[in-house]
PQR file of N, CA, C, O and H, with PARSE charges and radii, in Angstrom:
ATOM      1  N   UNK A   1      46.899   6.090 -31.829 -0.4000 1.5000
ATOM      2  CA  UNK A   1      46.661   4.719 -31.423 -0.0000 2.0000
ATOM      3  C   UNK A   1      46.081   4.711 -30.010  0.5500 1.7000
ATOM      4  O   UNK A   1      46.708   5.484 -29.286 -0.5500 1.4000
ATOM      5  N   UNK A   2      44.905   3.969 -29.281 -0.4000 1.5000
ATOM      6  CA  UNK A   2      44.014   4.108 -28.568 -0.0000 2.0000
ATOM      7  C   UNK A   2      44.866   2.635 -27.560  0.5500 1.7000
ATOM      8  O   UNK A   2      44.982   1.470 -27.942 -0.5500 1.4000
ATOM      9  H   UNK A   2      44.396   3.341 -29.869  0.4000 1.0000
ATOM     10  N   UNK A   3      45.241   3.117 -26.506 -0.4000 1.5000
ATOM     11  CA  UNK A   3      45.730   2.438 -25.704 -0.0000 2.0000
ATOM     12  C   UNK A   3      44.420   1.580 -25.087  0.5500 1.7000
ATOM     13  O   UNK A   3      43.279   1.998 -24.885 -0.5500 1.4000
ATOM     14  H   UNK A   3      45.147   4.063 -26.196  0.4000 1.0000
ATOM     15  N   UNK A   4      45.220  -0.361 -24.756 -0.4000 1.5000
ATOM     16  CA  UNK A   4      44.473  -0.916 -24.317 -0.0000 2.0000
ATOM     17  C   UNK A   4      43.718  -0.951 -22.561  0.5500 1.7000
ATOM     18  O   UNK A   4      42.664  -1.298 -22.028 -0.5500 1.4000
ATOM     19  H   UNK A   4      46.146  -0.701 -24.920  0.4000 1.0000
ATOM     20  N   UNK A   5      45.224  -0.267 -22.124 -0.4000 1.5000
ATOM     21  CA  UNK A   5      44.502  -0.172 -20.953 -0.0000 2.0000
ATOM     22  C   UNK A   5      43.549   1.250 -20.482  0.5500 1.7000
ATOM     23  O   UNK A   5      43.164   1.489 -19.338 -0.5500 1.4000
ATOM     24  H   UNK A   5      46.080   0.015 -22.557  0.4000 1.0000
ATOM     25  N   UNK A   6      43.320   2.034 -21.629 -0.4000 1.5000
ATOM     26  CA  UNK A   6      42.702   3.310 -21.211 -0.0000 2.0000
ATOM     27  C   UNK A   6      41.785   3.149 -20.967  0.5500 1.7000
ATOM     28  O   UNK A   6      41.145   3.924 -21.679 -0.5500 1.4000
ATOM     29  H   UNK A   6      43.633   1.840 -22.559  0.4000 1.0000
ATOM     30  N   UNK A   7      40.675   2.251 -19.970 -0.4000 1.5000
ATOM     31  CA  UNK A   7      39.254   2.377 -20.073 -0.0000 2.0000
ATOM     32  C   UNK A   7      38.907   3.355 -19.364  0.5500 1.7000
ATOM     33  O   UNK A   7      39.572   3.878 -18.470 -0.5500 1.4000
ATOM     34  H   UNK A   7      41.195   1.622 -19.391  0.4000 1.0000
ATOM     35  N   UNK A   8      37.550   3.728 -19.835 -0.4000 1.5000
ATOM     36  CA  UNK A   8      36.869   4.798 -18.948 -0.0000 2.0000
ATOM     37  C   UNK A   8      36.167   4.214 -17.343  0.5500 1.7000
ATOM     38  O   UNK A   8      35.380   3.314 -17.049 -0.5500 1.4000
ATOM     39  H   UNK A   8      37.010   3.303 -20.562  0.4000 1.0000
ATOM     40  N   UNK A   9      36.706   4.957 -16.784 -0.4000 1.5000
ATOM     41  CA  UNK A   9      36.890   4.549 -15.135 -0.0000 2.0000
ATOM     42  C   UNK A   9      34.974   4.936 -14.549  0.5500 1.7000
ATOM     43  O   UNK A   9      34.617   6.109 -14.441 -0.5500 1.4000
ATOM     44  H   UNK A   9      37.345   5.688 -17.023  0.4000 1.0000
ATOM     45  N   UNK A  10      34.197   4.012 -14.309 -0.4000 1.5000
ATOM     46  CA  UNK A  10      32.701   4.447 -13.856 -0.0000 2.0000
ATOM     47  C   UNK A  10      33.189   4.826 -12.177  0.5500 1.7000
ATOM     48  O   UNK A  10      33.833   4.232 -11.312 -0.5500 1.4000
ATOM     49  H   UNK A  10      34.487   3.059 -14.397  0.4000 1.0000
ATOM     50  N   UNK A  11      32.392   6.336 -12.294 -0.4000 1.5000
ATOM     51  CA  UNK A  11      32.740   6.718 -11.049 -0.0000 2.0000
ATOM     52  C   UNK A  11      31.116   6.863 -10.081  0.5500 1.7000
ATOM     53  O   UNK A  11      30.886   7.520  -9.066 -0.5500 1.4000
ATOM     54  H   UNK A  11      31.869   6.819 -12.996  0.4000 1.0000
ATOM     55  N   UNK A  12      30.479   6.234 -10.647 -0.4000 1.5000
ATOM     56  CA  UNK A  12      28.978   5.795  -9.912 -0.0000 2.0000
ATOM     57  C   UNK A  12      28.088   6.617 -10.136  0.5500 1.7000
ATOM     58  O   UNK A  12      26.978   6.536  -9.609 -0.5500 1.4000
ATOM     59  H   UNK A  12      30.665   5.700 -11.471  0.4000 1.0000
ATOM     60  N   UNK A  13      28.614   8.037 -11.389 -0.4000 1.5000
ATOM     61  CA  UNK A  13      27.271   8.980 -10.724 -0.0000 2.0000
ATOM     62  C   UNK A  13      26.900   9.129 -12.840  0.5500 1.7000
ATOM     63  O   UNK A  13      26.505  10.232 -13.217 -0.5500 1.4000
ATOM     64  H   UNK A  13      29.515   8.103 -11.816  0.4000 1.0000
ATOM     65  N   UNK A  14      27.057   8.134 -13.804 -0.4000 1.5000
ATOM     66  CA  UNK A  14      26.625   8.566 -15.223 -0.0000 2.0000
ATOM     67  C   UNK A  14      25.537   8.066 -14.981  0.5500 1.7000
ATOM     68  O   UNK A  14      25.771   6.889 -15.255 -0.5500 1.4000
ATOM     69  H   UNK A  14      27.379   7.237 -13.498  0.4000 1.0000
ATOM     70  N   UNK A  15      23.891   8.129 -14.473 -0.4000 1.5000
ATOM     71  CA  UNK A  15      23.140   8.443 -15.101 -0.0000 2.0000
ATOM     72  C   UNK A  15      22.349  10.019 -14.932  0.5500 1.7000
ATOM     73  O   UNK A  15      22.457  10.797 -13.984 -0.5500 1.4000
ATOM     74  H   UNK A  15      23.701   9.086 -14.250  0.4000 1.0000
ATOM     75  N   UNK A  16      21.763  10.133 -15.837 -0.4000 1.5000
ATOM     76  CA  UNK A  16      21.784  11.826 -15.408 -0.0000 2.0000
ATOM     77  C   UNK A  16      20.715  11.893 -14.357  0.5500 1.7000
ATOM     78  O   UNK A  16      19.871  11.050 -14.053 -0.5500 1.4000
ATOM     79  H   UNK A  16      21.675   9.501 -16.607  0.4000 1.0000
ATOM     80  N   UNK A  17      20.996  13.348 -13.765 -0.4000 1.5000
ATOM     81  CA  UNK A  17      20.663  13.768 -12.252 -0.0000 2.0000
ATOM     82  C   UNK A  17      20.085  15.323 -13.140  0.5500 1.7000
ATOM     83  O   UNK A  17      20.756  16.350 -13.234 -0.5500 1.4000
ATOM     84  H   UNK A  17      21.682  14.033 -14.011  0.4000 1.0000
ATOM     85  N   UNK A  18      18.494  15.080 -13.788 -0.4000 1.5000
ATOM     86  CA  UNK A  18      18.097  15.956 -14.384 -0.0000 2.0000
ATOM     87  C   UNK A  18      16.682  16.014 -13.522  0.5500 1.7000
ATOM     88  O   UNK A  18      16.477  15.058 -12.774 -0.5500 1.4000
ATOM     89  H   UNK A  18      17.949  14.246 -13.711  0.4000 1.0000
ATOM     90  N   UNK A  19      15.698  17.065 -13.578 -0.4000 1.5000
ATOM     91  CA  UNK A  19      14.336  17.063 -13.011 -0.0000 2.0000
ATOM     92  C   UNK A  19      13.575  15.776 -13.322  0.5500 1.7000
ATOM     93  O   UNK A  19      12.750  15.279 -12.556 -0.5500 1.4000
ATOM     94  H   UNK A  19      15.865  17.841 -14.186  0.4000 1.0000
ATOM     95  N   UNK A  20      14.034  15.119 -14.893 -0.4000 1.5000
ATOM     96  CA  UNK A  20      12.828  14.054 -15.280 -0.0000 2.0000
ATOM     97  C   UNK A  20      13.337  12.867 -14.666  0.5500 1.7000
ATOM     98  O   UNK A  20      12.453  12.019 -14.540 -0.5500 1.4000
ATOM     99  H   UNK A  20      14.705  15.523 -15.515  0.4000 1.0000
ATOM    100  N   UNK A  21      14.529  12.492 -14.215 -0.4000 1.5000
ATOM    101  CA  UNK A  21      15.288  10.983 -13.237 -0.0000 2.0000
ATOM    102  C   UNK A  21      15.366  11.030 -12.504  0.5500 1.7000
ATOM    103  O   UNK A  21      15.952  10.111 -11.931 -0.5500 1.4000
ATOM    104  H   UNK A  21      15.247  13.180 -14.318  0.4000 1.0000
ATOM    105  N   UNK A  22      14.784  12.314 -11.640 -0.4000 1.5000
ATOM    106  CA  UNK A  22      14.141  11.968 -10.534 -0.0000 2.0000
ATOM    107  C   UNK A  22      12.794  12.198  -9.942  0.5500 1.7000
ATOM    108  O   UNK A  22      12.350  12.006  -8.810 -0.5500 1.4000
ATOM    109  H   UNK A  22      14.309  13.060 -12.105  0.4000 1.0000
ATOM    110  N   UNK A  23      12.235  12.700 -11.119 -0.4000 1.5000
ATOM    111  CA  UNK A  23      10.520  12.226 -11.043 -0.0000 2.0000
ATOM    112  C   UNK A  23       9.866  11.350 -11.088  0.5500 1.7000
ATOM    113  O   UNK A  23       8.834  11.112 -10.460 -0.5500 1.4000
ATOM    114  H   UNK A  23      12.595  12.857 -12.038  0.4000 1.0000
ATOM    115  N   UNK A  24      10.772  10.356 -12.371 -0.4000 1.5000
ATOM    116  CA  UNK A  24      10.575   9.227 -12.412 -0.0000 2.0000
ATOM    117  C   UNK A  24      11.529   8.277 -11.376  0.5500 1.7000
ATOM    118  O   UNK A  24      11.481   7.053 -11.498 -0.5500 1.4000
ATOM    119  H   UNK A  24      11.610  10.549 -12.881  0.4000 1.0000
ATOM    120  N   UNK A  25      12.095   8.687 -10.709 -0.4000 1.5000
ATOM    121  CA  UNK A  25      12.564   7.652  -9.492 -0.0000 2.0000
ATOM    122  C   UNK A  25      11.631   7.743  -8.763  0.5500 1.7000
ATOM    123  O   UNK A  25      10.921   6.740  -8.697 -0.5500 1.4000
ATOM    124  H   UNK A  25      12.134   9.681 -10.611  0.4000 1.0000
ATOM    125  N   UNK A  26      11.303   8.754  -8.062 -0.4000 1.5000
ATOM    126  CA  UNK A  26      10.470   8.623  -7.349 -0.0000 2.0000
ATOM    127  C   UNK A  26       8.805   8.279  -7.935  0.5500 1.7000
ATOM    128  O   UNK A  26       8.046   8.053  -6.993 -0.5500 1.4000
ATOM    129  H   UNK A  26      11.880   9.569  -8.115  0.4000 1.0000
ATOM    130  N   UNK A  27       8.326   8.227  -8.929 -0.4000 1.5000
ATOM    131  CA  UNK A  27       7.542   7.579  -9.495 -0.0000 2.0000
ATOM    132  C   UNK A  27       7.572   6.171  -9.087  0.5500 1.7000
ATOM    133  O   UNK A  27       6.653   5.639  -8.464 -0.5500 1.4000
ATOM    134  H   UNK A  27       8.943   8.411  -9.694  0.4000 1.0000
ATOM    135  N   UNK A  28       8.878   5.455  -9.529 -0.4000 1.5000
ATOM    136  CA  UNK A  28       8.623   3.963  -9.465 -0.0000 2.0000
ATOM    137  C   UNK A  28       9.092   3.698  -8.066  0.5500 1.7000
ATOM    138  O   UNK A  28       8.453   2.730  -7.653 -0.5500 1.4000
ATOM    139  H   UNK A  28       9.624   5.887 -10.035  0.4000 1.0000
ATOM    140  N   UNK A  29      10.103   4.224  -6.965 -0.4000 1.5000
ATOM    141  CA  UNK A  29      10.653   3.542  -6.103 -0.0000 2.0000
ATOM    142  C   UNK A  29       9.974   4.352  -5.362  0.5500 1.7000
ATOM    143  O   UNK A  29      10.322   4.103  -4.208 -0.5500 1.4000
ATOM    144  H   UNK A  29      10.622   5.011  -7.301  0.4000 1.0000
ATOM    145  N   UNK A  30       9.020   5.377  -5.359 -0.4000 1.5000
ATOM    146  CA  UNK A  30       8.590   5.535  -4.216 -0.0000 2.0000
ATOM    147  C   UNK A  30       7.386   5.874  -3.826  0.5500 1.7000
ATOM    148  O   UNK A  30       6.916   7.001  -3.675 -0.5500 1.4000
ATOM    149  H   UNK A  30       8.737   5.580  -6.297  0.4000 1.0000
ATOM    150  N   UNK A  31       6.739   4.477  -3.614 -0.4000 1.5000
ATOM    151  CA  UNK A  31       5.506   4.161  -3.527 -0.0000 2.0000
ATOM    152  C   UNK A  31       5.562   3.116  -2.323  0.5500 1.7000
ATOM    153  O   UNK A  31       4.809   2.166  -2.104 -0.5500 1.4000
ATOM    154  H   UNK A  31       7.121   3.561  -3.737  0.4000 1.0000
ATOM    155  N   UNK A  32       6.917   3.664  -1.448 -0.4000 1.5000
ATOM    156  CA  UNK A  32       7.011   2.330  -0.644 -0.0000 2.0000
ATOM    157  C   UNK A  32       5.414   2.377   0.271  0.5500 1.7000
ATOM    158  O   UNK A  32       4.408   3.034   0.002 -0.5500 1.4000
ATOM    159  H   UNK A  32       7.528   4.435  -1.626  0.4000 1.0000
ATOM    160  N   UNK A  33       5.694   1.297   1.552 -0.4000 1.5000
ATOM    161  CA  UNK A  33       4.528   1.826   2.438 -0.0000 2.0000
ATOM    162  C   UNK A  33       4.116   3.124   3.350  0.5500 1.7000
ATOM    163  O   UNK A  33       3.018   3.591   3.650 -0.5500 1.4000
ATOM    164  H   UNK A  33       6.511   0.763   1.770  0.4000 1.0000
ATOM    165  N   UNK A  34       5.312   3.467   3.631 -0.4000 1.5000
ATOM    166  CA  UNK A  34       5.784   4.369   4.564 -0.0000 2.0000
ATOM    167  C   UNK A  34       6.464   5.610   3.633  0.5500 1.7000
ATOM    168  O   UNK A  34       7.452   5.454   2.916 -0.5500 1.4000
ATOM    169  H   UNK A  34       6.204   3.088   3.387  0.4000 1.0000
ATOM    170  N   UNK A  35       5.521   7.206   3.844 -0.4000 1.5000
ATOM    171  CA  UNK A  35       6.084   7.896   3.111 -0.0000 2.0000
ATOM    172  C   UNK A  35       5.870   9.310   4.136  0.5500 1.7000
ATOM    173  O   UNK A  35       6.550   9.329   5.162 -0.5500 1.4000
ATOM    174  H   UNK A  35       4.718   7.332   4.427  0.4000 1.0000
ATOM    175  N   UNK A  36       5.181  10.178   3.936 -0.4000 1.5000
ATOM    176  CA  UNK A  36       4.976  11.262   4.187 -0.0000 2.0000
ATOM    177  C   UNK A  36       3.317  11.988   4.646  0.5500 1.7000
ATOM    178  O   UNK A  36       2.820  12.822   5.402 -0.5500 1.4000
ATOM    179  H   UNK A  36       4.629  10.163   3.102  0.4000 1.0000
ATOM    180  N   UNK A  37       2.837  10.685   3.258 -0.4000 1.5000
ATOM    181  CA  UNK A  37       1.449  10.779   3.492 -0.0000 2.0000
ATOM    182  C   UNK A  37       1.077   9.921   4.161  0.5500 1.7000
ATOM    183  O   UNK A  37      -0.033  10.213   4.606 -0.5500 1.4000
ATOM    184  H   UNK A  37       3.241  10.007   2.643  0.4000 1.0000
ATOM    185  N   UNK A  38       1.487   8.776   4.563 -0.4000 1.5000
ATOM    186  CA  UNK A  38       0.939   7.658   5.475 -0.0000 2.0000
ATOM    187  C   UNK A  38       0.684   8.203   6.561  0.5500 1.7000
ATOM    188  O   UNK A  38       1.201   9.033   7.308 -0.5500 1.4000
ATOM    189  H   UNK A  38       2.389   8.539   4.202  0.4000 1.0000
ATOM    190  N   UNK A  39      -0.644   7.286   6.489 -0.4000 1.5000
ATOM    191  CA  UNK A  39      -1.086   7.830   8.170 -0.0000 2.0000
ATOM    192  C   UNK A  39      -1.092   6.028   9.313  0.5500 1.7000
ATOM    193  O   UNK A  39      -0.644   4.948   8.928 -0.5500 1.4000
ATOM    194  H   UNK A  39      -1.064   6.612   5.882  0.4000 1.0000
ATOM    195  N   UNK A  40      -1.647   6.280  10.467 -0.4000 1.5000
ATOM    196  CA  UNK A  40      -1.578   5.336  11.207 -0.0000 2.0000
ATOM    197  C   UNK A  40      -2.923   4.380  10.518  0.5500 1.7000
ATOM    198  O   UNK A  40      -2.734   3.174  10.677 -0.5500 1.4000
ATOM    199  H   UNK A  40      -2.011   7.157  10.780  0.4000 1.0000
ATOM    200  N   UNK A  41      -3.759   4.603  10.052 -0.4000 1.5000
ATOM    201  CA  UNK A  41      -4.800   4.321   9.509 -0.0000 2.0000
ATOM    202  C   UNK A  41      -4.462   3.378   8.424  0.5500 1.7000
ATOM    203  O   UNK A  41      -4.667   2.174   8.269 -0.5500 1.4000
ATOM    204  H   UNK A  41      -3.912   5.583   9.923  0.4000 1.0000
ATOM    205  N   UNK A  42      -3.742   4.510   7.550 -0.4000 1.5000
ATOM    206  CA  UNK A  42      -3.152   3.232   6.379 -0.0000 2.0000
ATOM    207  C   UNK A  42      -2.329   1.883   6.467  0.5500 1.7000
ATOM    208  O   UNK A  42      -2.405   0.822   5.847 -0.5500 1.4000
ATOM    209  H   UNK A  42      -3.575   5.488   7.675  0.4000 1.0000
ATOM    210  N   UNK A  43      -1.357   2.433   7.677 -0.4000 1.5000
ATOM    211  CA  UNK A  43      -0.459   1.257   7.811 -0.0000 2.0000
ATOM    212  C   UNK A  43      -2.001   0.073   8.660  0.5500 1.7000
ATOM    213  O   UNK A  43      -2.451  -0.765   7.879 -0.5500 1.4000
ATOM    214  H   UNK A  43      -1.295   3.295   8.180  0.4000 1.0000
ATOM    215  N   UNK A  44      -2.421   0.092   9.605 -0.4000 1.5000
ATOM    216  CA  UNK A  44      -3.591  -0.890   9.854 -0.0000 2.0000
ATOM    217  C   UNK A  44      -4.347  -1.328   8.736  0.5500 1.7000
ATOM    218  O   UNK A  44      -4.511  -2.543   8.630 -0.5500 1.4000
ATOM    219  H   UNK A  44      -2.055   0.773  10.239  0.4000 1.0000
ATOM    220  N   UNK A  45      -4.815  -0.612   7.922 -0.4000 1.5000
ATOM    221  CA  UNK A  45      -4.964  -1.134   6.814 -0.0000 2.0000
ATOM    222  C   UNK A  45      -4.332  -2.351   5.621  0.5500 1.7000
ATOM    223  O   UNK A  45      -5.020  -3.206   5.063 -0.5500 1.4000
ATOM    224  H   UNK A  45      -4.682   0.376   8.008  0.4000 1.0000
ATOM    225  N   UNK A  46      -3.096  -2.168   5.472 -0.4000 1.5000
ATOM    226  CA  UNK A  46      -2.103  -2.847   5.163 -0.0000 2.0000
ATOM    227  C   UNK A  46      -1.966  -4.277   5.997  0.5500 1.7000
ATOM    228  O   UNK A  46      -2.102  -5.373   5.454 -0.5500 1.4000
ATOM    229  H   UNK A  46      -2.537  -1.473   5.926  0.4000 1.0000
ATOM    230  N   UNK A  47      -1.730  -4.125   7.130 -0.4000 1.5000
ATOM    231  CA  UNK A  47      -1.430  -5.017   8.045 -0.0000 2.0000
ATOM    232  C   UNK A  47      -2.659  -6.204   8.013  0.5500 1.7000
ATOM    233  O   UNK A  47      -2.463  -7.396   8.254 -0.5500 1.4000
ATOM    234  H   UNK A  47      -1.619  -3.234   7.572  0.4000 1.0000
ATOM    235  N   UNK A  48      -3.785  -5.680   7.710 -0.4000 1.5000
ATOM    236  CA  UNK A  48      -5.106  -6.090   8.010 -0.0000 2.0000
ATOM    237  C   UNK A  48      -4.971  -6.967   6.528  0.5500 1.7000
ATOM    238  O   UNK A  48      -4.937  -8.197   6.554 -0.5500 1.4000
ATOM    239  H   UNK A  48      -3.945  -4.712   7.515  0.4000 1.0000
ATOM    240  N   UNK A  49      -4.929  -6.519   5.781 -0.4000 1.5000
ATOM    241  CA  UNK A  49      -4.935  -6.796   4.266 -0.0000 2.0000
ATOM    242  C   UNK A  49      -4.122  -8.099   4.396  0.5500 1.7000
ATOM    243  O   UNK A  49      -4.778  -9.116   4.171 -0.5500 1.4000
ATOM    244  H   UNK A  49      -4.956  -5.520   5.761  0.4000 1.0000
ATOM    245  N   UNK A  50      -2.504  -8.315   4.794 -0.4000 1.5000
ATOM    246  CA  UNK A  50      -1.704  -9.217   4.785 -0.0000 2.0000
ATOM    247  C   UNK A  50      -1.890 -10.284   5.907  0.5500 1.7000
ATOM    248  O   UNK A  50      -1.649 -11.445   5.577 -0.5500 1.4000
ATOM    249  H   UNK A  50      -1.971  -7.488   4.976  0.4000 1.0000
ATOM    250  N   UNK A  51      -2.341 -10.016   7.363 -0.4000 1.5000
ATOM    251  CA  UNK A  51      -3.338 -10.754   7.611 -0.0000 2.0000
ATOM    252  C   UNK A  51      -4.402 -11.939   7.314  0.5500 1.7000
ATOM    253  O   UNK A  51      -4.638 -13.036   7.822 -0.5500 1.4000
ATOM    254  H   UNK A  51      -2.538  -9.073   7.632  0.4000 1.0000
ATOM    255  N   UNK A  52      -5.059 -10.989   5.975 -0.4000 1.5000
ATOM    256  CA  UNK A  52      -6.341 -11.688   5.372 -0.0000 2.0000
ATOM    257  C   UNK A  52      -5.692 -12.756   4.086  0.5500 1.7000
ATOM    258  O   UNK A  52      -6.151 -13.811   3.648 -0.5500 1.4000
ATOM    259  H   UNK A  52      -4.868 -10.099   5.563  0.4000 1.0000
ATOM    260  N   UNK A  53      -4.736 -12.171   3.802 -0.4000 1.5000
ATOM    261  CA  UNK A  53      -3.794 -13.242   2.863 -0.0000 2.0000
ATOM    262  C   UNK A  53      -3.331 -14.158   3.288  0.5500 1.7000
ATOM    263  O   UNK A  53      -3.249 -15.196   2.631 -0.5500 1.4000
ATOM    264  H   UNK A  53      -4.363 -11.314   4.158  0.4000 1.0000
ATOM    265  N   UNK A  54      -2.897 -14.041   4.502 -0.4000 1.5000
ATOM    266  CA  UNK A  54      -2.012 -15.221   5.169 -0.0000 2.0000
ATOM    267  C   UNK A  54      -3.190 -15.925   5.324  0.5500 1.7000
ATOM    268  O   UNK A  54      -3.287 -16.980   4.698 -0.5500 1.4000
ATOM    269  H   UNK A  54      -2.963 -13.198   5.035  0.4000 1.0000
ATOM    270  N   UNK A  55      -4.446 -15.432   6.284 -0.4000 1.5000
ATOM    271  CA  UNK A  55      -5.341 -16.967   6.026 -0.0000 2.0000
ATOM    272  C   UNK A  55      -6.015 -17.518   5.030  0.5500 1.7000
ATOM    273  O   UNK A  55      -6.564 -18.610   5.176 -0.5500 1.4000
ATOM    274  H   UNK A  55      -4.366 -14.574   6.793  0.4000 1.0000
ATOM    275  N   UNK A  56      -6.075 -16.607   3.511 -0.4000 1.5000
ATOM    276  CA  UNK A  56      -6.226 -17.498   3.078 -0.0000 2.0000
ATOM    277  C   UNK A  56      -5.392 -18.596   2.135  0.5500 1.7000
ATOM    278  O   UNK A  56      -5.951 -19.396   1.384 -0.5500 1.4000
ATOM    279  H   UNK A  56      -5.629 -15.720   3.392  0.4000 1.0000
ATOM    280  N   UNK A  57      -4.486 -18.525   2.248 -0.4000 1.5000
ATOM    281  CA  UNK A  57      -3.440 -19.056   1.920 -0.0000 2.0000
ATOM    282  C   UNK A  57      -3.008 -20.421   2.686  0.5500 1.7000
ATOM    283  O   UNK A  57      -2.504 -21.423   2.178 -0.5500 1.4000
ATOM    284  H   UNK A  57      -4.032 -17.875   2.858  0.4000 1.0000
ATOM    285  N   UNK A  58      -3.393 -20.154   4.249 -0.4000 1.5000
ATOM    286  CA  UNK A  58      -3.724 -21.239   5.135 -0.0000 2.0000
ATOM    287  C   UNK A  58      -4.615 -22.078   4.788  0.5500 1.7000
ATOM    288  O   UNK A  58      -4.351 -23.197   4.349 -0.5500 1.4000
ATOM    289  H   UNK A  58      -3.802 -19.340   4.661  0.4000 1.0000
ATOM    290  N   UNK A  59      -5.788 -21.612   4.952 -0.4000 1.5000
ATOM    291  CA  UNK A  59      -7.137 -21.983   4.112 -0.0000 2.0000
ATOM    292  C   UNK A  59      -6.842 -23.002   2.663  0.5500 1.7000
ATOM    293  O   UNK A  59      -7.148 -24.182   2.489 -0.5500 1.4000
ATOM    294  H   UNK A  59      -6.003 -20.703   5.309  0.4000 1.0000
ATOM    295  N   UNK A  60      -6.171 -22.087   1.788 -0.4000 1.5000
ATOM    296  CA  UNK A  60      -6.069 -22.591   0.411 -0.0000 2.0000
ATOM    297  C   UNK A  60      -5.348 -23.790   0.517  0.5500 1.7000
ATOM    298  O   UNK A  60      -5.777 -24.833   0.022 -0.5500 1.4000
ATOM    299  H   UNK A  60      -5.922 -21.129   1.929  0.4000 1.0000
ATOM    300  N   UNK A  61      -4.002 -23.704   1.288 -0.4000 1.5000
ATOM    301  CA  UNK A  61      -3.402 -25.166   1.855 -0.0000 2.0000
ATOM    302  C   UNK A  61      -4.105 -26.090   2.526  0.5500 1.7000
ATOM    303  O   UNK A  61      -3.742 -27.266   2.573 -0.5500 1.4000
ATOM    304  H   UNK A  61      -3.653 -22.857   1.691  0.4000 1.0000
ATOM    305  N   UNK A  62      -5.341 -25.575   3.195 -0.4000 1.5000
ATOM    306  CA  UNK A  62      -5.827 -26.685   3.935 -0.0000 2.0000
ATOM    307  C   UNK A  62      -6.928 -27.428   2.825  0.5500 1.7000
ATOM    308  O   UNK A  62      -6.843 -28.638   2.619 -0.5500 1.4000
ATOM    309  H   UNK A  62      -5.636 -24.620   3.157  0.4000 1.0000
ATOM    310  N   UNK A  63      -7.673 -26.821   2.330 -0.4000 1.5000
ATOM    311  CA  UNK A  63      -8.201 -27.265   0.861 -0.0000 2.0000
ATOM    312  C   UNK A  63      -7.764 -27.731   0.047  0.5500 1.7000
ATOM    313  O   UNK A  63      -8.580 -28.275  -0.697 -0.5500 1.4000
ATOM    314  H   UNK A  63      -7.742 -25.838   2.497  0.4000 1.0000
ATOM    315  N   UNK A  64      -6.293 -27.842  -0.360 -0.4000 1.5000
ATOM    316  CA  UNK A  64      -5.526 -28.360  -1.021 -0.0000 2.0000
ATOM    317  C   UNK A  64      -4.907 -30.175  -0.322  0.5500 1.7000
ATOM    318  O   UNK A  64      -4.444 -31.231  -0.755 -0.5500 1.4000
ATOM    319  H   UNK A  64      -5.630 -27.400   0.245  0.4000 1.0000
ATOM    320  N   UNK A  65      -5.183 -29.741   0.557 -0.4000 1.5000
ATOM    321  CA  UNK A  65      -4.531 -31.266   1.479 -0.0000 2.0000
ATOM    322  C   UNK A  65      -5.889 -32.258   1.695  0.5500 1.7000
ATOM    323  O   UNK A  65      -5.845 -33.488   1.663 -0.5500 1.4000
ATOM    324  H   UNK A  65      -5.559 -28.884   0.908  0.4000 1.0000
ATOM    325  N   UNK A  66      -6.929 -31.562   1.889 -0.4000 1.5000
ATOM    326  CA  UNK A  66      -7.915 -32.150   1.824 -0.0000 2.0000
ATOM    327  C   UNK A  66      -8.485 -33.084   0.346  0.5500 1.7000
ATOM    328  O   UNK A  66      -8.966 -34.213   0.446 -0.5500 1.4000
ATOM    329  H   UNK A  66      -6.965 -30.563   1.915  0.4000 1.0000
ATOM    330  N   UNK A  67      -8.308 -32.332  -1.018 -0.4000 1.5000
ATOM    331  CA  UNK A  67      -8.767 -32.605  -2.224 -0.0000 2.0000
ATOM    332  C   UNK A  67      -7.563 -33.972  -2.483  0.5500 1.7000
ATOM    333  O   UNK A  67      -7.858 -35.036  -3.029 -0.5500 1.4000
ATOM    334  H   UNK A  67      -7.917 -31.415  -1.100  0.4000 1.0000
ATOM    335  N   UNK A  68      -6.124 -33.597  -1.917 -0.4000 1.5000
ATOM    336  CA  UNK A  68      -5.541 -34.916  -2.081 -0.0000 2.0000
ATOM    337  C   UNK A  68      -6.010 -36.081  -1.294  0.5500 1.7000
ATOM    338  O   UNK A  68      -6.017 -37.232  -1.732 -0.5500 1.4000
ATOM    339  H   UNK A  68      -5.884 -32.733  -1.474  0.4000 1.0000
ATOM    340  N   UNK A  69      -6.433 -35.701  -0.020 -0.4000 1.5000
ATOM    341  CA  UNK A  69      -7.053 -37.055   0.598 -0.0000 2.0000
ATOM    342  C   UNK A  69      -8.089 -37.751   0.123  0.5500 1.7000
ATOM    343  O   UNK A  69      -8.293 -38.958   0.252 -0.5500 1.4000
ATOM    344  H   UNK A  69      -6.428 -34.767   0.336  0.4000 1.0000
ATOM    345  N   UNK A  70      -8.819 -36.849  -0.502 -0.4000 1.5000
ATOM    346  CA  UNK A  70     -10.265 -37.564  -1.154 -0.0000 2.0000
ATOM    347  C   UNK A  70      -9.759 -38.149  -2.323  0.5500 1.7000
ATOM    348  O   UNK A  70     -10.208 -39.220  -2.731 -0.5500 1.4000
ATOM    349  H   UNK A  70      -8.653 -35.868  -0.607  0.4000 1.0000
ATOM    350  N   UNK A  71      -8.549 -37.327  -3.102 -0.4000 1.5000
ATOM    351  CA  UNK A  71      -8.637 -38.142  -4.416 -0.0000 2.0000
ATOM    352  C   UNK A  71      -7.725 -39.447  -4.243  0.5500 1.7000
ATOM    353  O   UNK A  71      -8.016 -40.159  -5.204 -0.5500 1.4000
ATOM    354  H   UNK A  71      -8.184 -36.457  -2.771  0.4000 1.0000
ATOM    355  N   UNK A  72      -6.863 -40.023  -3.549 -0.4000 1.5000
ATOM    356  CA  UNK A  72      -6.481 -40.579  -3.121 -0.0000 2.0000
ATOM    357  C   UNK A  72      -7.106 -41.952  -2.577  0.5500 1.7000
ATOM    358  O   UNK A  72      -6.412 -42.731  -1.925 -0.5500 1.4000
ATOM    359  H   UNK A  72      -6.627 -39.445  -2.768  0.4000 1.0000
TER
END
């Protein structure tokens, strides 16, 4: 008879810790910005990029406020 309180206790480490789970970890989680290969170049790059988003996003809001005034 299988007692109710016997559960199996998670001790944080069941998923397996084989060559392929952590190829594929680092596959998906590590692609951050900042690695090994980054250079100073790339990160300006980046920066430059998010930059160019933020204005146009400014931009896109300001075009957007505008099209309500006219239709209005």
């Amino acid at each position: 008879m299988i007692e109710k309180n016997k559960r199996f206790k998670y001790d944080g480490r069941s998923r397996p810790s084989d060559d392929l789970y952590r190829e594929n970890f680092n596959r998906i989680f590590g692609k951050g910005i900042i690695n090994t290969e980054t250079t100073l170049g790339d990160l300006k790059e980046v920066l430059q990029e998010q930059d160019e988003l933020k204005e146009s996003y400014k931009q896109s809001l300001q075009n957007k406020k505008e099209r309500q005034k006219n239709e209005s």
